[in-house]
Rosetta silent file (secondary structure, phi, psi, omega in degrees, C-alpha in Angstrom):
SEQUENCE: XXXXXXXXXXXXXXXXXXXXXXXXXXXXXXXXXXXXXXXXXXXXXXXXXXXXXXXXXXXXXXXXXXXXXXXXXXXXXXXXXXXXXXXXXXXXXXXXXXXXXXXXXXXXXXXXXXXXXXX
SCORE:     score description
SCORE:     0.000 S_00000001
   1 L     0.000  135.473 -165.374   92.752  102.131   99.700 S_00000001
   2 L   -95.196  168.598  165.155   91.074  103.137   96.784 S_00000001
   3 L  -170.063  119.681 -165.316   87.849  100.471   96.001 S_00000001
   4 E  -105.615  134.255 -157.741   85.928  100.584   92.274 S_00000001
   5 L  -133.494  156.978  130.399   82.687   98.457   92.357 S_00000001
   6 L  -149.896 -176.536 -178.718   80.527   97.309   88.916 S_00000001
   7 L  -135.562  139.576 -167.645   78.075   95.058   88.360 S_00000001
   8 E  -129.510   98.063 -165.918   77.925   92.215   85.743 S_00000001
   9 L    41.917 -113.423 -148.355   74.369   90.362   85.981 S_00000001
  10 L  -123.587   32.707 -171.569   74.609   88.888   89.508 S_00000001
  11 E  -121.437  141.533  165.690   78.412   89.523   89.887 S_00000001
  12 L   -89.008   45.656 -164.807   80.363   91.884   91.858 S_00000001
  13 L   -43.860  109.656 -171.110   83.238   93.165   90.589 S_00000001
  14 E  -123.586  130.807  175.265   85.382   95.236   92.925 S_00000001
  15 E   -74.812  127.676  136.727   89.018   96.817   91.965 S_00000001
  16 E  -120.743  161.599  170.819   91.150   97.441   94.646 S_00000001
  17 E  -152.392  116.794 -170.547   93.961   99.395   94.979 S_00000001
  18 E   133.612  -91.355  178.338   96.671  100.139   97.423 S_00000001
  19 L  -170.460  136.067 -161.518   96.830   97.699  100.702 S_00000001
  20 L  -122.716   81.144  159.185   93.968   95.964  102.064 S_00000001
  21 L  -129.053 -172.763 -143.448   94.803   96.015  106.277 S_00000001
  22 L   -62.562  -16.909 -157.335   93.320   96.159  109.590 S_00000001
  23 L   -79.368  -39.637 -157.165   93.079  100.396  108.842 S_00000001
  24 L  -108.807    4.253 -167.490   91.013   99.814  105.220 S_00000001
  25 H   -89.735  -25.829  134.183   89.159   96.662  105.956 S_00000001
  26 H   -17.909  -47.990  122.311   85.851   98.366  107.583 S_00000001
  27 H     0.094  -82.320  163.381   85.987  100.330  104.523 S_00000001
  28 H   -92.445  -32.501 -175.400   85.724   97.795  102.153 S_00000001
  29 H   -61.183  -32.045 -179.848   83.954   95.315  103.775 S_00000001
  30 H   -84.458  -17.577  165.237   80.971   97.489  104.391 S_00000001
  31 H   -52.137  -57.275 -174.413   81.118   98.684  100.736 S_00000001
  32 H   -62.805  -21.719  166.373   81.044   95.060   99.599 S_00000001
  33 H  -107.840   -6.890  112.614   78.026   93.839  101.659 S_00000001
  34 H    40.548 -125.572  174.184   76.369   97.149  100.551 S_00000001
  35 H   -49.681  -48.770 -165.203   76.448   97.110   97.318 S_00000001
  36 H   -77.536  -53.406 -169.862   76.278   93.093   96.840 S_00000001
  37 H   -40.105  -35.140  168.286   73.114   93.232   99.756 S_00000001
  38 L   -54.951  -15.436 -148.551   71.250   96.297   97.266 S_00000001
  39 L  -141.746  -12.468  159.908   71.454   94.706   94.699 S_00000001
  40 L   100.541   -4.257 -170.773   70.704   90.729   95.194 S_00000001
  41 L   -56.570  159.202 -140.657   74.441   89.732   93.974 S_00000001
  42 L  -142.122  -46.778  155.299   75.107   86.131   94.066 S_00000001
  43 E  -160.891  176.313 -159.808   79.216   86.500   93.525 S_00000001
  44 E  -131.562  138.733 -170.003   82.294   88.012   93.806 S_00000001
  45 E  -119.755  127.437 -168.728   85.094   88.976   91.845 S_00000001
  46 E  -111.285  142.265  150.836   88.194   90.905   93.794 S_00000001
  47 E   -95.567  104.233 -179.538   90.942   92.529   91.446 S_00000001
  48 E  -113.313   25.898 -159.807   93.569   92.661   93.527 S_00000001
  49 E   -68.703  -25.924 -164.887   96.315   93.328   90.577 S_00000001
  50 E  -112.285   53.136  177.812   97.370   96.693   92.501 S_00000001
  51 E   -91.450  135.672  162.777   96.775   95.399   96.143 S_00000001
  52 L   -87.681  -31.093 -172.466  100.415   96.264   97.146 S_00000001
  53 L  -146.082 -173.243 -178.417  100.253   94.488  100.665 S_00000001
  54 L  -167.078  147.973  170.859   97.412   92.418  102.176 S_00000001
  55 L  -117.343  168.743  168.185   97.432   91.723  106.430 S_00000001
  56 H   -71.060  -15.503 -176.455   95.764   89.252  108.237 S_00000001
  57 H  -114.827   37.162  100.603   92.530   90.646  108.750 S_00000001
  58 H   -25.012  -64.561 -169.152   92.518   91.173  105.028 S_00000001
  59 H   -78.451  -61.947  179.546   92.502   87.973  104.473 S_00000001
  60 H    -8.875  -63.155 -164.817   89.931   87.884  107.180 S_00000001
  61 H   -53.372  -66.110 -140.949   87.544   90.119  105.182 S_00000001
  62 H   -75.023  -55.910 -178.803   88.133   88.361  102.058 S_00000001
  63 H   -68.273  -12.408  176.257   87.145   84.784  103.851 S_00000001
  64 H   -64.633  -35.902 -174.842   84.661   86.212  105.529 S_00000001
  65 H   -98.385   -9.873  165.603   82.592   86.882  102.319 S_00000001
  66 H   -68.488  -76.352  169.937   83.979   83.768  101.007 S_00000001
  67 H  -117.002   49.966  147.776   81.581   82.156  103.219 S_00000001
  68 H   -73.040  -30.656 -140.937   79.171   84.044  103.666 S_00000001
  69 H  -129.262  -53.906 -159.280   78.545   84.023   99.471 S_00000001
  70 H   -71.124  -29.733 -175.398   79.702   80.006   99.768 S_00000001
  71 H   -71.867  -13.034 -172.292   76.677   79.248  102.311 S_00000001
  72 H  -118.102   17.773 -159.098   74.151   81.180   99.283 S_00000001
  73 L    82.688    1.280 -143.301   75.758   79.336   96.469 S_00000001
  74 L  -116.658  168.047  139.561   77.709   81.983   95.422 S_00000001
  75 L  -112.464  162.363  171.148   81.498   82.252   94.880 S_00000001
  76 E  -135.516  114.963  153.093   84.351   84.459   95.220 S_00000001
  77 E   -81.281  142.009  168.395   87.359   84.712   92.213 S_00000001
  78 L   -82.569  174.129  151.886   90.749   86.480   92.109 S_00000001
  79 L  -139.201  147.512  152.985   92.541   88.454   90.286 S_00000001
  80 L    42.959   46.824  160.727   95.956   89.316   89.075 S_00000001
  81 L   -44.989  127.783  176.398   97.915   88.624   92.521 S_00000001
  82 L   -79.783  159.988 -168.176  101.058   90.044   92.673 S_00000001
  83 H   -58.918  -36.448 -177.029  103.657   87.400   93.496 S_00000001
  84 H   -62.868  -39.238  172.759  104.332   89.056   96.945 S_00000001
  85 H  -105.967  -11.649  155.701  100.230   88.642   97.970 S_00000001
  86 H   -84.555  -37.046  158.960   99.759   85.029   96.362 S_00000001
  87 H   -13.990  -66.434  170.502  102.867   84.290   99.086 S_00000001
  88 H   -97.767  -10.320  135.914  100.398   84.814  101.366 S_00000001
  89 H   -43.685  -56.483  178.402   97.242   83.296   99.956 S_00000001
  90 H   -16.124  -78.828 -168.326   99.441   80.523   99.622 S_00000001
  91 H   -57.316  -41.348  179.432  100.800   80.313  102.907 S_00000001
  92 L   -70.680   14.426 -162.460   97.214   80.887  104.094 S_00000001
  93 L    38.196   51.309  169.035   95.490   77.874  101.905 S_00000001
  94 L   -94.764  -23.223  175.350   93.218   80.784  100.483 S_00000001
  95 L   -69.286   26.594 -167.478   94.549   79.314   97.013 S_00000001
  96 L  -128.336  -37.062  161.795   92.832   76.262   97.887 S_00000001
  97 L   -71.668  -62.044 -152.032   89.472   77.674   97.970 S_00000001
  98 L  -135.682  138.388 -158.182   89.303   80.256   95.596 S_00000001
  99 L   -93.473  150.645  153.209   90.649   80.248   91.870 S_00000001
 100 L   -82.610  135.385 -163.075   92.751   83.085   90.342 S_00000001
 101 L  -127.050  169.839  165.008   92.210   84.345   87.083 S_00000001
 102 L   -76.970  -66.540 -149.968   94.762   87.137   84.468 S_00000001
 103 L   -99.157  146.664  163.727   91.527   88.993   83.630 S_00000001
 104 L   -83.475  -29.198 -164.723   88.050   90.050   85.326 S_00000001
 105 H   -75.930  -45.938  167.131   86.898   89.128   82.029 S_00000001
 106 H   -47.671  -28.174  155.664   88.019   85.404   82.344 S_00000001
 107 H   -32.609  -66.936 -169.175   86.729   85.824   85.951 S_00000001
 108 H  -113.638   -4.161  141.986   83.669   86.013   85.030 S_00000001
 109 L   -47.164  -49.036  177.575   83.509   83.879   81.862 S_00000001
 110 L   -77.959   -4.049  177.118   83.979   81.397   84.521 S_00000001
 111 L  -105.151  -58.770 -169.080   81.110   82.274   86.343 S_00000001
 112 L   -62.405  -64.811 -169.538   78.469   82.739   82.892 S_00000001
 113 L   -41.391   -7.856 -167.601   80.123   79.705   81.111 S_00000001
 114 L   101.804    9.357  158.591   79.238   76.966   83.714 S_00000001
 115 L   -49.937  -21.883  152.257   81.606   77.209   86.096 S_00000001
 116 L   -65.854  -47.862 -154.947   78.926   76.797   88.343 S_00000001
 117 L   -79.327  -24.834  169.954   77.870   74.006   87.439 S_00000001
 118 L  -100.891  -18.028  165.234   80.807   72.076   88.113 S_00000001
 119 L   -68.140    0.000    0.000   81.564   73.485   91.531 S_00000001
């Protein structure tokens, strides 16, 4: 698994690419509390358009920081799910929680714009 980080004010953006399972999640997860602990970030935005597969303790990861970030105020947005890994958001009510976007830039439009403010 490849994993691309920036930072947008008090947002995390992270890229991934490849398959996010039990082999790569140690990997990214310690990148991702890292980078957001260094640096004071508040939320998180996953790109997941070239996640090819996702396991359960993916999803693990990914709720894990879900509330962890929801206990600080913070949120965590999608990106670009392939139809084969919103299946299993689906099935896993992670679409219930957490919004999907086309774009990081809409992503995070939704975070500057006041998006807060209504969650």
């Amino acid at each position: 698994m490849d994993i691309a980080t920036q930072i947008v004010g008090d947002i995390l953006i992270v890229k991934l690419i490849g398959e996010l399972d039990m082999h790569s999640v140690p990997g990214f997860r310690d990148k991702i509390i890292k980078v957001m602990d260094n640096n004071l970030l508040k939320h998180l935005v996953l790109n997941l358009k070239e996640v090819r597969f996702i396991d359960s303790s993916g999803l693990g990861a990914i709720l894990g920081r879900y509330r962890y970030l929801n206990k600080k105020g913070g949120r965590v947005l999608l990106v670009g799910l392939k139809p084969q890994v919103a299946k299993i958001f689906k099935m896993a009510g992670i679409l219930k929680i957490m919004k999907v976007y086309d774009s990081e830039k809409l992503a995070v439009q939704e975070l500057d714009e006041g998006g807060l403010k209504n969650a």
